[in-house]
N, C-alpha and C positions, 0 to 999 in steps of 0.2 A: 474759561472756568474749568475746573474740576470739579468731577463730579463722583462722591462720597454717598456711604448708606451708614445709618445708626441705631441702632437696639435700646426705645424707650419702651418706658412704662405706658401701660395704657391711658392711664391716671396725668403723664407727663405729657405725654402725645395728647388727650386731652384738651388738658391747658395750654398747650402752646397752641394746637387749632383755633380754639374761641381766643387767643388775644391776637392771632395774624388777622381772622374776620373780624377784629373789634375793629382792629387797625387800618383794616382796608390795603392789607399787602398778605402774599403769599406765604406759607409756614417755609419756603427756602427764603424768602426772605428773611424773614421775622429769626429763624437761625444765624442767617448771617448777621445781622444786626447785631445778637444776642453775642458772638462769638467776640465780634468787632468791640463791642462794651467792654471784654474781659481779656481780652489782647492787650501784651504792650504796644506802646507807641511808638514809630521807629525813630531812632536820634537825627535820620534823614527828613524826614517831613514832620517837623513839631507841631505845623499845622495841623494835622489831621487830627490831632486830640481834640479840636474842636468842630471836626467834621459829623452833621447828622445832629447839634446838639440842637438846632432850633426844628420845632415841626408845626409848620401855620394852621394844621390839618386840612390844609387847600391840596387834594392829591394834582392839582396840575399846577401846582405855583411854579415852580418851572419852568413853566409855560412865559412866565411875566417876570421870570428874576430881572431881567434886563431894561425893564418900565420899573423898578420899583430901584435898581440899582444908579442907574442912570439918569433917573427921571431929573428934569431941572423946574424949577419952582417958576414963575412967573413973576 
């Protein structure tokens, strides 16, 4: 990673704090996310335009991608 500084608004900085603690992740996250939204997509991974669009609001689902992907039915 690199690492970068940015000159917000008190008012900006703000609001981005209470919706990283809404969310349950960090205001560098919640930046990056933000940035990632408003970025094009590269012509190399068209996939990605769909990466991050689902959110179970389980913060370890993660944990079970792999029982819920794999899982076989009985």
């Amino acid at each position: 990673m690199i690492r970068t500084q940015i000159s917000l608004s008190r008012e900006d900085y703000d609001a981005a704090k209470r919706e990283a603690a809404r969310l349950g992740i960090s205001l560098a996250e919640y930046f990056r996310r933000a940035l990632k939204a408003v970025l094009p997509v590269s012509d190399l991974q068209p996939w990605m335009a769909f990466a991050g669009m689902v959110d179970s609001g389980d913060p370890a689902a993660s944990d079970s991608v792999d029982d819920v992907v794999y899982a076989h039915e009985d």
